[in-house]
C-alpha positions as CSV (number, residue, x, y, z in Angstrom):
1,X,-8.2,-51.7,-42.8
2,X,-8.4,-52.3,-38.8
3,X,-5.3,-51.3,-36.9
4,X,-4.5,-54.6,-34.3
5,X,-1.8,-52.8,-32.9
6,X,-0.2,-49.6,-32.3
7,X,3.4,-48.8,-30.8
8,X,6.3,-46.3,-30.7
9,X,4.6,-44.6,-33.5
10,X,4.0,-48.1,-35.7
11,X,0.7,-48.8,-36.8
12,X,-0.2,-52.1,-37.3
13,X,-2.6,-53.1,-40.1
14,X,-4.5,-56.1,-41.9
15,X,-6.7,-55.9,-44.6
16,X,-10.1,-57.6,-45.1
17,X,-9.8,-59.9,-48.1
18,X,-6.0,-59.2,-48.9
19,X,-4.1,-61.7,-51.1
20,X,-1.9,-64.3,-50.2
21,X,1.1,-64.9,-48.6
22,X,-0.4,-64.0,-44.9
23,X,1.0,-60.4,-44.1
24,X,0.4,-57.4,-42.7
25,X,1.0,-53.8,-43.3
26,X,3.3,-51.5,-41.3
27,X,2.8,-48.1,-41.4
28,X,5.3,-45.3,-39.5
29,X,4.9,-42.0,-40.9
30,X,5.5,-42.0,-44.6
31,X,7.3,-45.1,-44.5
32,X,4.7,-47.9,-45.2
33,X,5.7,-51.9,-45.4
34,X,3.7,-55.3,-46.4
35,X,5.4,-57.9,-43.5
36,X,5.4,-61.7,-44.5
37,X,4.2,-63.5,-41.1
38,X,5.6,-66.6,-41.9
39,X,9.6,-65.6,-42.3
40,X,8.7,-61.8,-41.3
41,X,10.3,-60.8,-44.9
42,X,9.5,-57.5,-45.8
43,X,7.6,-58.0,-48.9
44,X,7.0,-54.4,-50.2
45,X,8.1,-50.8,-49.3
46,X,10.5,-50.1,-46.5
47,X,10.5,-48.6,-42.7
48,X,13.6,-46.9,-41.4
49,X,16.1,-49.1,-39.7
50,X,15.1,-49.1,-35.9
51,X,11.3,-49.2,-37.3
52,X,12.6,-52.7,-38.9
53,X,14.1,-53.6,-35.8
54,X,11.1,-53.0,-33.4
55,X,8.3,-54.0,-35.9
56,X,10.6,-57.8,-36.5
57,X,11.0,-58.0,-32.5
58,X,7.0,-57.8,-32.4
59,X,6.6,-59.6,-35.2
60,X,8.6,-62.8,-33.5
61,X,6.8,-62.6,-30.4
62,X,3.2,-62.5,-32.0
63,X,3.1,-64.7,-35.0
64,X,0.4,-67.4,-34.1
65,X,-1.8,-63.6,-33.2
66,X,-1.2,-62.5,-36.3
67,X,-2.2,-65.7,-37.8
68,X,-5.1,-65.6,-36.2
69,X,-6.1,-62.7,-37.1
70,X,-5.2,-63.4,-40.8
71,X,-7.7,-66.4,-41.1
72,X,-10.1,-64.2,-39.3
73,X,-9.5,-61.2,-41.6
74,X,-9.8,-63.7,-45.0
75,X,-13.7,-64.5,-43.5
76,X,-14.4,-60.7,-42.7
77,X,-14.9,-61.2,-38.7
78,X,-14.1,-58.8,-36.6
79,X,-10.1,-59.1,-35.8
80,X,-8.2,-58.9,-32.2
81,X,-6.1,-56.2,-31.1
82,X,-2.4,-57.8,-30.5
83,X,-0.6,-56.5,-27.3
84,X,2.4,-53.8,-28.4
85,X,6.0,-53.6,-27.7
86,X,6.2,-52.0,-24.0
């Protein structure tokens, strides 16, 4: 599971191969998430409020990355690390 970004203790991940809709996984501490890209709906688990906050503020400002990497993840190439929060 590559991490594509990392900020203010966030992880970012995407699986190889994962099912559909297009998502990602966020990961801060023990708090894990699966993150629709398309509405940015958090599909499963939950991250503390200001994690929510910063993680759908990313989120907005790199969907068509995260698409990108989502087609390239679903034909196992190599995916590209997305710019953090700063």
């Amino acid at each position: 599971m590559p991490t594509i970004c990392r900020f203010y203790g966030i992880l970012i991940q995407m699986y190889y191969d994962d099912h559909n809709p297009p998502h990602f996984h966020a990961i801060y501490g023990e708090y894990k998430a699966v993150i629709s890209i398309q509405d940015l709906a958090i599909l499963e688990g939950d991250l503390p409020p200001k994690a929510v906050g910063l993680v759908m503020e990313w989120g907005r400002a790199h969907r068509n990355d995260l698409l990108r990497d989502w087609d390239l993840a679903r034909t196992k190439k190599s995916l590209f690390p997305i710019e953090p929060l700063e």
